[in-house]
N, C-alpha and C positions, 0 to 999 in steps of 0.2 A: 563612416565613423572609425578614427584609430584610434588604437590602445595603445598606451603606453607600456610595451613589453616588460620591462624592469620594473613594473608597480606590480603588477602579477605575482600573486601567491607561488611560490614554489612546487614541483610535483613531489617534493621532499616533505615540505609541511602539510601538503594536504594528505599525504600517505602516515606520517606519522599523527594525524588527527582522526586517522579512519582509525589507525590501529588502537588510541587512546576509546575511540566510540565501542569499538569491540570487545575493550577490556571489562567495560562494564558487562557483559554478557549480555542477553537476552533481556531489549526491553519494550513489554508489553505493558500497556497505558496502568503507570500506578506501579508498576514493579519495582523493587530494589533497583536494575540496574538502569529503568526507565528515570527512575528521581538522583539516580548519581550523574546519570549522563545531563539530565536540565540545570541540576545543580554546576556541572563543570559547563555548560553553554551559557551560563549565566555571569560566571565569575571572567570570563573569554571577555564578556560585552562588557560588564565592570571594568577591563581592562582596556578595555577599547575607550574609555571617559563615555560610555552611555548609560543614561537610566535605564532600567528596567521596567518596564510595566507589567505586572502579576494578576492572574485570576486565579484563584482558588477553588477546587471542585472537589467535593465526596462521591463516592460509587459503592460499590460492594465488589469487590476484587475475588475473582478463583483463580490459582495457579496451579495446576500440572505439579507434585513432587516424584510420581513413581506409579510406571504403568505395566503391566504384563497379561497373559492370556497363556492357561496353561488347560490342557485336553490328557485329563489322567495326571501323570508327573510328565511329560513332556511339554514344555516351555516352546510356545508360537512366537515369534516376531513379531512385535508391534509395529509398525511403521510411525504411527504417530499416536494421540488423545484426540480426540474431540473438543477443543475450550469450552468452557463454562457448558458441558454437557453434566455432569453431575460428578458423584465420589464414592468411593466404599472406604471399609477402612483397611489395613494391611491384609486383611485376609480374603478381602474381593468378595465377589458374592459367586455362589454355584448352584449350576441347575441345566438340565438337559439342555445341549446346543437345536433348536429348532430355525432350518431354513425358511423364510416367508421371503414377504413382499411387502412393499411402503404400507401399502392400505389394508395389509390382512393380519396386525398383531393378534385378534382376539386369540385365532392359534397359537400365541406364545407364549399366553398367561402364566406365569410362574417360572417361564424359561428364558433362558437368553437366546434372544431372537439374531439370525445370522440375514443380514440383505448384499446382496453385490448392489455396486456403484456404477453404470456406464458411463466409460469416460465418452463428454460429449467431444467428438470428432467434428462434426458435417452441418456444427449449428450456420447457418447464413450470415458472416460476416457483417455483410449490409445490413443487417437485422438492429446489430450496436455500436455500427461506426457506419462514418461516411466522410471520403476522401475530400480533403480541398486542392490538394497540392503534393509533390515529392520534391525531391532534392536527394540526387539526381532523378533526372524526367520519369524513369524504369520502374521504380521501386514500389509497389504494389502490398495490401492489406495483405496480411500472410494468415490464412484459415489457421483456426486453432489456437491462437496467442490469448493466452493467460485461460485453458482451456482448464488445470484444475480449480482455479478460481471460480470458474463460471461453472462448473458441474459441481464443485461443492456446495456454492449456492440455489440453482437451480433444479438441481437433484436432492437436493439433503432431505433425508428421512426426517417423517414427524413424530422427533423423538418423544412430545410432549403427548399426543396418543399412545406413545410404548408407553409412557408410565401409566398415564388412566386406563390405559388395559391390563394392568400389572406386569409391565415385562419388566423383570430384574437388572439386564442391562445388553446394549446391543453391539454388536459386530456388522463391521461394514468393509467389505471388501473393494476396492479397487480391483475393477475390472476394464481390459484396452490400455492400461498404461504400465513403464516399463518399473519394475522393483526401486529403481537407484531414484528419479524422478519423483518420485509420492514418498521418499523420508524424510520424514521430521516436518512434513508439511503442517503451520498450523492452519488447519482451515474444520468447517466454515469459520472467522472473526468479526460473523455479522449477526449472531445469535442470542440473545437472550439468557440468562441461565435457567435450563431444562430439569434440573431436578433428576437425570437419568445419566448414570456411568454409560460413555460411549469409545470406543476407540476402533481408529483404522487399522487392516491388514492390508499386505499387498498381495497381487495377484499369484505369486507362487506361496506364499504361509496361506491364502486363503483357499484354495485347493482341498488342500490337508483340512482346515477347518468345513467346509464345506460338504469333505468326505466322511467326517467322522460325526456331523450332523444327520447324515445321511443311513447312519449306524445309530442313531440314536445316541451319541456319547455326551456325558458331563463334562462339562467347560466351566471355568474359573476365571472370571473376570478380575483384573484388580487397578482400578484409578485413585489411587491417593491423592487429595489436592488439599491444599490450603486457600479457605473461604476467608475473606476478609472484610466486616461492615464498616461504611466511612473511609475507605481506603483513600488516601490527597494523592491529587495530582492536577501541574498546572499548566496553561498556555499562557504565555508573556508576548511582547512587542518590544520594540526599540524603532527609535525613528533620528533622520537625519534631515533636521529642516532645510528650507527649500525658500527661496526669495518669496515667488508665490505661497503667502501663508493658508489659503484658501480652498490648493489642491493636492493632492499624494498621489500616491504610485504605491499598490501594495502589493506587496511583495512575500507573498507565505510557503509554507512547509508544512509538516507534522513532525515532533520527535521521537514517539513512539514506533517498534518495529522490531526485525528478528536478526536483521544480519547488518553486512558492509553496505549492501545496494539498498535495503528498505528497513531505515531513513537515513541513507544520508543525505539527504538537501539543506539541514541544518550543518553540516560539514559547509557546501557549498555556499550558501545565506553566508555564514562568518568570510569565505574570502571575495565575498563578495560586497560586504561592507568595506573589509579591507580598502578595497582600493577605491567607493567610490567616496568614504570618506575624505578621497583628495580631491574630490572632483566637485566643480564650482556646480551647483545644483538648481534647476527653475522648481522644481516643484517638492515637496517632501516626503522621504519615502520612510513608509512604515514597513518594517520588518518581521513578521507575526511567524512564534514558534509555536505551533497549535497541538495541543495534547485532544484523545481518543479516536482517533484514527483506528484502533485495535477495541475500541469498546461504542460499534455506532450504534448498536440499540440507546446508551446512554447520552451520547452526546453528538448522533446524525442531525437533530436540528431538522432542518428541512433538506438536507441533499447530503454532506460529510459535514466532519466534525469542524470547519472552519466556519460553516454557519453558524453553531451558537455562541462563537467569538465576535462574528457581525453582528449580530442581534444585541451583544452587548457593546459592541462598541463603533455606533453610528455616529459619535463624533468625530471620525478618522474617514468617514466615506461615503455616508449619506447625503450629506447638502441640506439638512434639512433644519433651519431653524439657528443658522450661524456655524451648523456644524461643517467642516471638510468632507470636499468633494471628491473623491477617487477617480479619476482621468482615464486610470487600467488598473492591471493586478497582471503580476507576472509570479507563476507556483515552480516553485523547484522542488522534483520529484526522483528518487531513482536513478541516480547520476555512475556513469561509466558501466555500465551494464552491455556486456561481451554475451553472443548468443551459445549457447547450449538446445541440444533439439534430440527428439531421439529419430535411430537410423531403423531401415527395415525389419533389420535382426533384435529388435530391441536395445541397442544399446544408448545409449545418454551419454551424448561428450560436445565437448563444445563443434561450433562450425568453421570457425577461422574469424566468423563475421562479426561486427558490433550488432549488440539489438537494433532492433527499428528504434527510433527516436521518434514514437509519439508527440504531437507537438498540437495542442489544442487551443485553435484559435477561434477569437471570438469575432471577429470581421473581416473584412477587404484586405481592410488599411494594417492590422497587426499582420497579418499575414507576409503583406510586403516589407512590414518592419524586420521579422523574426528571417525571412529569406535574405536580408543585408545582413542580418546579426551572423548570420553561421556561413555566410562567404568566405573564401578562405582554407576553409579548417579540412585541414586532410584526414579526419574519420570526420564521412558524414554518413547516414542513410537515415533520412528525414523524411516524414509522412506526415503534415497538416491533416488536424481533425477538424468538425463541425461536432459540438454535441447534437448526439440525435437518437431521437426515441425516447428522450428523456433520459440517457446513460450520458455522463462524460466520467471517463473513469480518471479519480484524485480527487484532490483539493481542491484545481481549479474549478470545481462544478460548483459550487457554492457564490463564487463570485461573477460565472458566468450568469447564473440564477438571476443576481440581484440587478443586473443591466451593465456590468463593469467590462470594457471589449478585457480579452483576456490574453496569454501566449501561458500552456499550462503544458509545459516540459515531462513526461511521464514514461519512459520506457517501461513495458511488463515482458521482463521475463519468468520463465516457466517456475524459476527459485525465488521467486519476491518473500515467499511466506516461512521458506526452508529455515529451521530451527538449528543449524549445522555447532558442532565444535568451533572449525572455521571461521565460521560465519559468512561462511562461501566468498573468502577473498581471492580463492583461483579464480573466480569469473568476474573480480572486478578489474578494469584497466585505467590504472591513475590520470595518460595521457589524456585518455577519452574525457574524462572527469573532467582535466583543464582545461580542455577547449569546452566543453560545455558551459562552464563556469565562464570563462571566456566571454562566448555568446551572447549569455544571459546578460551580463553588465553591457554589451553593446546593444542589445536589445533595449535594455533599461535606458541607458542615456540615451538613444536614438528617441523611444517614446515621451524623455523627458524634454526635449526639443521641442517637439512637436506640440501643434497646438492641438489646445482639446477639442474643437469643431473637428478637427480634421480625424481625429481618434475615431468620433464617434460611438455608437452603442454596441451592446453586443448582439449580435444574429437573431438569436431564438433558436432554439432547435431546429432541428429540421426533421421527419417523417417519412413514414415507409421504409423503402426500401435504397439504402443508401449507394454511392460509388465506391466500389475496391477498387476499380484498375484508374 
């Protein structure tokens, strides 16, 4: 499959649309700069001659305004808040710092309860992934990748037992990981709101908090957030029909996120309509910008939040009852994402390397699609998944779910969550971006070629204990 080089987005336009995604600041599903940024992705496709399609959704929104931790009049370093863990008001709440453990608040009754965090190292890789494929032959499941993500969920205190046991509010230290790493992390973004002020320290402020616990000293918590009921926020589509009125090809994201690298696949989605709106099309492609990605207690659905976009809208890929059939789904996630890792001595800097390029596929046949799509392209290091154990981590899992073969694009690097000034655009590489984007439309036409018997279903998970090497 060639591309027409000169129909390609520029590395100029795509760079000055990351910088426009970032001006909005920080946006977390429903937030100011989460509805300025759908509102400019919207007025883009307007400009493209597309309709819009709109859903509309209420929540109850908390946002982070002002965090600190003071022991006496000495000021600790927060590292980050906790989301939607609870609030005080400017003057925080105080009360003896008492060390515990996850399951033993009743000792903390009245006090603010201190827990270290282990950062998980040595969990079994094959436990929630399982290799199909590399590009180049070499490149092997790397231990540890997206390791605060999966220790903030897997570890995370039951803050909702601190409250029923009266704990005022809690401290959680980062421990095994390096200071610069765990700032402005937001995590966990998979919680419920808890009713209990929480925030993280890292491993050298937690020390000192931990010491002065140990002495019995008063600590001062302070989370200031803004609670919001009915807070809007939406997911939309656009589609480009297709001779076959019968089948699509969908094609999703999320636009909710913290930085340059998570979300921009909505960056990538616009230059990717770009070009294929010149191109003579078999089947129709729906393009879905999915909101709560950052809120999945509210809008998880049955796997992520593009599920409850499916559920309402089965006449774009169901087949059921005159409605359009879905053929694939191809997810743009996390685009030009450059490795950072920490070194022996502690330190966090980048590696030289591009991230791994997670690439989850949902059969045989996508697989050999998605290894023609990124032929070529001089940054590659490419890793095919199998969802397995029931994890595919992104967007694609929802469509993998529903029988749809899938190619669900996802690098995770260790800053996907990182709340930065920035917005950690030193670690993002525009180039890399373009040939991703790239890819992806070669991918797209190639499976829109192809016939649907031959696509076929997607796998099923797979069990146990999965392949790294």
């Amino acid at each position: 499959m060639k591309i027409e080089k000169n129909k390609l987005v520029s590395e100029e336009i795509i760079q000055k649309e990351i910088e426009i995604m970032n001006s909005f600041g920080e946006r977390t599903t429903g937030s100011k700069g989460h509805q300025e940024f759908i509102a400019w992705l919207k007025n883009k496709l307007n400009d493209m001659g597309l309709q819009v399609y709109s859903d509309s959704y209420t929540f109850n929104r908390w946002e982070e305004k002002n965090r600190a931790l003071l022991i006496g009049k000495e000021e600790i370093h927060v590292s980050s808040a906790y989301p939607y863990s609870g609030e005080t008001d400017k003057n925080g709440v105080t009360g003896e710092l008492m060390y515990t453990k996850n399951d033993n608040y009743s000792r903390a009754k009245g006090k603010i309860a201190l827990i270290e965090i282990k950062t998980i190292k040595k969990l079994p890789i094959g436990l929630i992934m399982n290799k199909r494929d590399s590009f180049p032959d070499h490149i092997e499941l790397t231990a540890g990748e997206g390791e605060l993500v999966l220790t903030s969920v897997l570890k995370k205190p039951d803050l909702k037992k601190a409250r029923e046991k009266g704990v005022k509010a809690v401290i959680l230290v980062w421990n095994g990981v390096s200071d610069e790493k765990v700032e402005n992390q937001y995590l966990p973004f998979t919680d419920e709101y808890l009713g209990i002020p929480a925030i993280w320290v890292n491993e050298t402020e937690g020390k000192k908090v931990i010491a002065a616990a140990k002495r019995q000293e008063q600590g001062t918590v302070i989370l200031e957030a803004k609670k919001q009921k009915n807070s809007l926020t939406e997911s939309f589509y656009v589609t480009l029909e297709g001779k076959q009125k019968d089948e699509t090809i969908l094609i999703n994201t999320h636009t909710d996120g913290m930085n340059a690298i998570e979300e921009n696949g909505a960056i990538g989605i616009l230059s990717m309509i770009r070009y294929l709106q010149s191109c003579q099309r078999e089947r129709t492609l729906v393009f879905a910008f999915i909101t709560g990605h950052f809120r999945l207690p509210v809008f998880k659905g049955t796997s992520q939040a593009t599920s409850t976009w499916l559920t309402k809208h089965g006449e774009v890929w169901d087949g059921r009852a005159g409605n359009r059939k879905a053929v694939a789904g191809i997810t743009v996630e996390h685009l030009g994402s450059m490795e950072w890792k920490e070194y022996p001595k502690g330190q966090y800097k980048a590696t030289g390397k591009i991230q791994t390029e997670y690439t989850y596929i949902g059969n045989k046949k996508m697989g050999e699609i998605w290894k023609k799509a990124i032929k070529g392209r001089s940054l590659t290091r490419t890793v095919t998944l199998r969802g397995h154990n029931r994890f595919e981590f992104g967007e694609s899992q929802p469509l993998f779910e529903a029988g749809i073969p899938v190619i669900g694009l996802i690098q995770m690097p260790d800053y996907l969550m990182v709340n930065s000034k920035n917005r950690e655009m030193d670690k993002l590489n525009i180039s890399l971006m373009k040939e991703q984007i790239e890819s992806l439309i070669k991918a797209t036409l190639i499976v829109d070629k192809t016939p649907g018997r031959l696509l076929g279903k997607s796998d099923g998970y797979s069990y146990l204990l999965g392949r790294t090497k």
